[in-house]
N, C-alpha and C positions, 0 to 999 in steps of 0.2 A: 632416543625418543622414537617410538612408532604413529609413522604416518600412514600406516594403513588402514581405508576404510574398516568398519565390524562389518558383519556378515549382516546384520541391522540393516546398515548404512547402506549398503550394494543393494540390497532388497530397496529401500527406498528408492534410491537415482536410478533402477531399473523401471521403477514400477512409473516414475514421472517423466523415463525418457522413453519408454511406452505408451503413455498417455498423452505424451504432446507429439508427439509423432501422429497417432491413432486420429487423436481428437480435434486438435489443437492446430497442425500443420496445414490439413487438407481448406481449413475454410479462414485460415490467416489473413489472407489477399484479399478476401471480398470481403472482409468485417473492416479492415482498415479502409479500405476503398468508401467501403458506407459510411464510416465511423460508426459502427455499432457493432457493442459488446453483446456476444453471444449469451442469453441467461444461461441456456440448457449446459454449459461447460462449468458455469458455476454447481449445477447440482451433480456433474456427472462427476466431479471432480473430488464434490462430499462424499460422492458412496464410495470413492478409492482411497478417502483420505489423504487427498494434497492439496487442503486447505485448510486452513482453522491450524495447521502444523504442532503452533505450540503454546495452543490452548489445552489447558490441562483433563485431562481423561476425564475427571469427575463431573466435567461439564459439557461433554462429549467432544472436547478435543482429541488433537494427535496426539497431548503430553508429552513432542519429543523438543528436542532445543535448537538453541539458532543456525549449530551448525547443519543440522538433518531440515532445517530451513533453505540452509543456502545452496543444499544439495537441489532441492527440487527446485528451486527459484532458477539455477543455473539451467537444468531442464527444460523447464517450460519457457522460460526468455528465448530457449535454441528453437523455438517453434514460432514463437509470437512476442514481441517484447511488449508491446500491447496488452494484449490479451491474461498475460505473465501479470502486469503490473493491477492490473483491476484484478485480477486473484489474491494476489499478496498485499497488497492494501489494507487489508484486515489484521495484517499480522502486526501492521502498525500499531491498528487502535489496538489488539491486544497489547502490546508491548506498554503500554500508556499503565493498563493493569495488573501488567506485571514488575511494575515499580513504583505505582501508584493509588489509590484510590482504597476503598475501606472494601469491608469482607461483601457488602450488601453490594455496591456498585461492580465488583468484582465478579460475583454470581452472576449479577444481573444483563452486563455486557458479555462474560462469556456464552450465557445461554443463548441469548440472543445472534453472534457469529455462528456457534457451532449448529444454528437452524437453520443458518442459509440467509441471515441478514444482513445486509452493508452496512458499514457505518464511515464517517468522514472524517479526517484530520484536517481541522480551520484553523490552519495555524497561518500560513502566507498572506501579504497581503501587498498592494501595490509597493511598498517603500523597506516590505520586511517580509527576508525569506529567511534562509540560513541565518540572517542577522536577526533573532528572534527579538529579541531589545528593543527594534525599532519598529514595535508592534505600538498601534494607536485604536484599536475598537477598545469601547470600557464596561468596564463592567461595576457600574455604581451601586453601592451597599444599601438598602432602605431595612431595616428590620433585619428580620431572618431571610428577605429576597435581594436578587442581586439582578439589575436590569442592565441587560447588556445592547448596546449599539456601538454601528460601525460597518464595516464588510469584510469580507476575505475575496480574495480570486485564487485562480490556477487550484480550485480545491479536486482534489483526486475523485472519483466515485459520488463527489455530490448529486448527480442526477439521481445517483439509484440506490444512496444513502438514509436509512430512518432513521437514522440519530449521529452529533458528530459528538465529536471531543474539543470543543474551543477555548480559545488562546483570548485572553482581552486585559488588559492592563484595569486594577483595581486603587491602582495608586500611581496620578500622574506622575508624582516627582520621585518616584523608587526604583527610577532606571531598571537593570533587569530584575528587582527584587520587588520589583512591585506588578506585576504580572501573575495571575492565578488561570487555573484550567477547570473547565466545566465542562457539565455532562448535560448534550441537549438535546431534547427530542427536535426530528424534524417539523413536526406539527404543532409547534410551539406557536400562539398568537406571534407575530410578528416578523417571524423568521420566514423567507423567499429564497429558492436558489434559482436562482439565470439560467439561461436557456446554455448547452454544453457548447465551450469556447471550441473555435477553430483550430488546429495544431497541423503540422507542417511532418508529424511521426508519430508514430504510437496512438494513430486514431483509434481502436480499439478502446481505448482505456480513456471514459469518458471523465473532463473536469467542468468544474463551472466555477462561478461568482455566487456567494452567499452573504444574503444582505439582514441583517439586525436592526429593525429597529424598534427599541423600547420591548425585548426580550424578558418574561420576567423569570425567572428561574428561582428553584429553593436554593437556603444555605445548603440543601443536602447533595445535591446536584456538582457542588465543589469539589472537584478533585486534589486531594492534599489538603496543606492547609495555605490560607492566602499568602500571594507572596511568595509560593513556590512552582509556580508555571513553567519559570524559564529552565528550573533546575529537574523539572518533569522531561521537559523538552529536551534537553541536553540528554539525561538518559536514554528516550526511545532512540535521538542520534544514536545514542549508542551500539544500539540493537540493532538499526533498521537501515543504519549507511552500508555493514558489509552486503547486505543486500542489496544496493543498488551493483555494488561491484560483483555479487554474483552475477545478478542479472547482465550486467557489461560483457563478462566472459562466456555466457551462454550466446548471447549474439555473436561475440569475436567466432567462438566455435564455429556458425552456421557461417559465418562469413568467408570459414578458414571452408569448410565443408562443401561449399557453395564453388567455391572457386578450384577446388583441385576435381571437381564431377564434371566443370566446364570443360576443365584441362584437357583431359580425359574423353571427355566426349568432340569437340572442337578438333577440327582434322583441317592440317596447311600441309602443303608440300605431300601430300603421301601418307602423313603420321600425324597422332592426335598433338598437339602440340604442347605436351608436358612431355613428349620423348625432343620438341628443341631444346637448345641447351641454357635460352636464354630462362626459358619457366621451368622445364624439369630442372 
C-alpha cells in the first residue's frame, strides 16, 4: 500500500500551509485576544480554495474529499486553531448533505457555502452533546409544519450563521429513533441566538446559545425522513471527527515548532540550549 501524498495532495497542504502562514499566523494573537473572527480570511481563503473543500464543483465547491480536507485542516490549525475551526465548520453542514437531505436542499445549501455563507450545527445542548439521544428541544408535527422549541448552546458560528441544521426530538418516547434534523433559516419568527459565549481557547471561533421558541418550519425543511436525526448525526461523526484529530496534530506540530525555535534561539552557559544535553 502507497502512502504517498499525489502530486494533487502536496499542491494542496502547500497551498494551506502558505496561507496560514501568510494570512493566518500574523494576526492569530490579536483575534484570540479580541475574540473576533477575522471575515476578510473567510473571503481570502475562497479565492484560494480552502474552504467549501468538499463541496462539489458544480456548486462551486472544491469537489475534493475528506482526506484533501484533513490535509488543509491540519495546516491552518498550525496557524490558528481558532481561526481553523470557524473555517471548517461548514464542512460540517456540508457533510450533513452529503449523507443527507434531498436533491433541492442539497443545491440549495451548497450554493449558499460555496458564496461565502455560514451556516450552524444545533446539535448540543446543556444535558446532550456526543450523547445525541439525550437531546430534549421538539419538534411537534401540526399539518405539513413542524414547530420546534427548546435551545442549544456551545453552538459553533452561530453569531455569523444565516441558517443552521437542527437536531430536535419529534417523538418523545423513540429514544434515539425518534429525533429528526431540520433545515432553518436564521430569520425564522422565533428563533434568537445569545450573545457569543466566553471560552478560556480558541476565541477566534465564535459560539453561542440558540433559543426556539414556537419555530414553525415546512415538512420541506426536514432533512431525511422523521426519526432519522440521530442516524444523520452519527454519520457527519463520521466525516467530521478525523477532523478534529487533524486539527489536534496541526497544533501539536506548532507546538513541536514553537519549542525547538526557543531552543535554538535561548542561550545559557555560552550555547543555545538545545546544544545541553538535557533538551538537545
Amino acid at each position: 500500500m502507497n502512502f504517498e501524498l499525489t502530486e494533487e495532495q502536496k499542491l494542496i497542504r502547500s497551498a494551506a500551509r502558505d496561507f496560514a502562514r501568510a494570512e493566518i499566523q500574523p494576526i492569530a494573537a490579536q483575534c484570540d485576544r479580541e475574540a473576533r473572527f477575522p471575515r476578510t480570511i473567510m473571503d481570502k481563503a475562497r479565492e484560494v480554495g480552502l474552504v467549501n473543500v468538499t463541496v462539489p464543483e458544480a456548486f462551486g465547491g472544491g469537489g475534493l474529499g475528506v482526506f484533501e480536507l484533513a490535509l488543509v485542516t491540519q495546516e491552518l490549525a498550525w496557524a490558528c486553531a481558532g481561526i481553523n475551526g470557524t473555517l471548517s465548520l461548514n464542512s460540517v453542514i456540508a457533510d450533513v448533505f452529503h449523507v443527507a437531505g434531498t436533491a433541492q436542499q442539497r443545491e440549495q445549501v451548497f450554493r449558499r457555502l460555496a458564496s461565502g455563507e455560514f451556516g450552524g450545527y444545533a446539535l448540543t445542548e446543556p444535558a446532550a452533546g456526543s450523547d445525541v439521544s439525550g437531546i430534549t428541544a421538539r419538534a411537534v408535527r401540526t399539518g405539513d409544519t413542524y414547530v420546534l422549541s427548546g435551545s442549544k448552546v456551545w453552538i459553533s458560528n452561530a453569531p455569523l450563521a444565516g441558517f443552521f441544521v437542527v437536531f430536535a426530538r419529534t417523538d418523545p418516547a423513540g429514544g434515539h429513533r425518534g429525533i429528526s434534523a431540520f433545515l432553518v433559516e436564521r430569520d425564522a419568527p422565533g428563533l434568537s441566538v445569545g450573545a457569543p459565549l466566553g471560552k478560556l481557547g480558541q476565541r477566534a471561533a465564535p459560539a453561542a446559545e440558540v433559543f426556539f421558541e414556537d419555530v414553525a418550519v415546512p415538512e420541506s425543511a426536514r432533512i431525511g425522513d422523521e426519526g432519522e436525526g440521530f442516524l444523520v448525526a452519527m454519520k457527519v461523526f463520521d466525516r467530521s471527527r478525523p477532523m478534529v484529530a487533524a486539527g489536534a496534530l496541526g497544533v501539536m506540530q506548532r507546538a513541536i515548532d514553537e519549542a525547538i525555535e526557543y531552543a535554538r534561539t535561548r542561550r545559557t552557559m555560552g550555547k543555545p540550549i538545545i546544544e545541553h544535553q538535557a533538551i538537545g
